[in-house]
N, C-alpha and C positions, 0 to 999 in steps of 0.2 A: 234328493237322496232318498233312496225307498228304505227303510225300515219296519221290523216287525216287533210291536211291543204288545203287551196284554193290559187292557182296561180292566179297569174294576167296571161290572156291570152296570150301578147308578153313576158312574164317568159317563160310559159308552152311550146310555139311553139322554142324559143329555146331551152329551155333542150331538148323537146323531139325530137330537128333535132339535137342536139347534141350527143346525144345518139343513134340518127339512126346512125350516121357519122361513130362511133365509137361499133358498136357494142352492147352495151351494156341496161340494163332498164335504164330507165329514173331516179329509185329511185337512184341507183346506182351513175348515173350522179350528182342528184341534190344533195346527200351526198359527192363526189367527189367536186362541185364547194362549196360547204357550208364551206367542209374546205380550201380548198385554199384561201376562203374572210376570217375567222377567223387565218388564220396563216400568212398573207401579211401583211406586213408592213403597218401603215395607210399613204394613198397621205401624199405629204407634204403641210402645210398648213391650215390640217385640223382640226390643236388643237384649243382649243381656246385660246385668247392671253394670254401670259404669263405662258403658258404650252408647255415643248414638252416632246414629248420622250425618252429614252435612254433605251439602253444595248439589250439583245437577244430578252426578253420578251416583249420589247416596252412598258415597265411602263407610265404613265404618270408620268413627273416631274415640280413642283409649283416651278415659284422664285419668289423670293421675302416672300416667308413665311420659315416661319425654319421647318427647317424637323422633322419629328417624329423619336424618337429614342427608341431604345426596351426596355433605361431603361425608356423614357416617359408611355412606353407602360406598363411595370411592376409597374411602379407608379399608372398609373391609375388605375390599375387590383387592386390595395392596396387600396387603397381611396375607390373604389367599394366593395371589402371586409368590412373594416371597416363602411362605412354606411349599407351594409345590417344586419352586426352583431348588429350594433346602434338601426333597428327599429323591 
């Protein structure tokens, strides 16, 4: 997909010595580092309080509030149902 976006200067000057380093474009690099921040673990610390994360996918998780559960979730899809049939 071609896209045009604008780097901040010290971005641009390292991807594109990053990608001199290494051989390769730049786009290439800058789709390379895009996912490595989208697939990394977030620091710790960075949730805000009363949240963290668990399992592969790194969910967020609330405590202190009850969890959603699928029949909450078919519940509401029900309630939703019946009020739009209502108006």
């Amino acid at each position: 997909m071609r896209l045009s976006i604008t780097l901040d200067q010290d971005l641009h000057r390292i991807a594109a010595s990053r990608a001199r380093a290494r051989g390769r474009s730049i786009s290439r690099e800058i789709n390379d580092l895009l996912r490595q921040a989208f697939t990394a673990p977030p620091p710790a610390g960075s949730n805000p309080p009363g949240i963290r994360t668990e399992g592969k996918r790194q969910f967020p998780v609330s405590h202190g509030f009850q969890p959603v559960t699928t029949e909450d979730v078919a519940r509401a899809e029900d309630e939703e149902d019946l009020r739009q049939l209502h108006t």
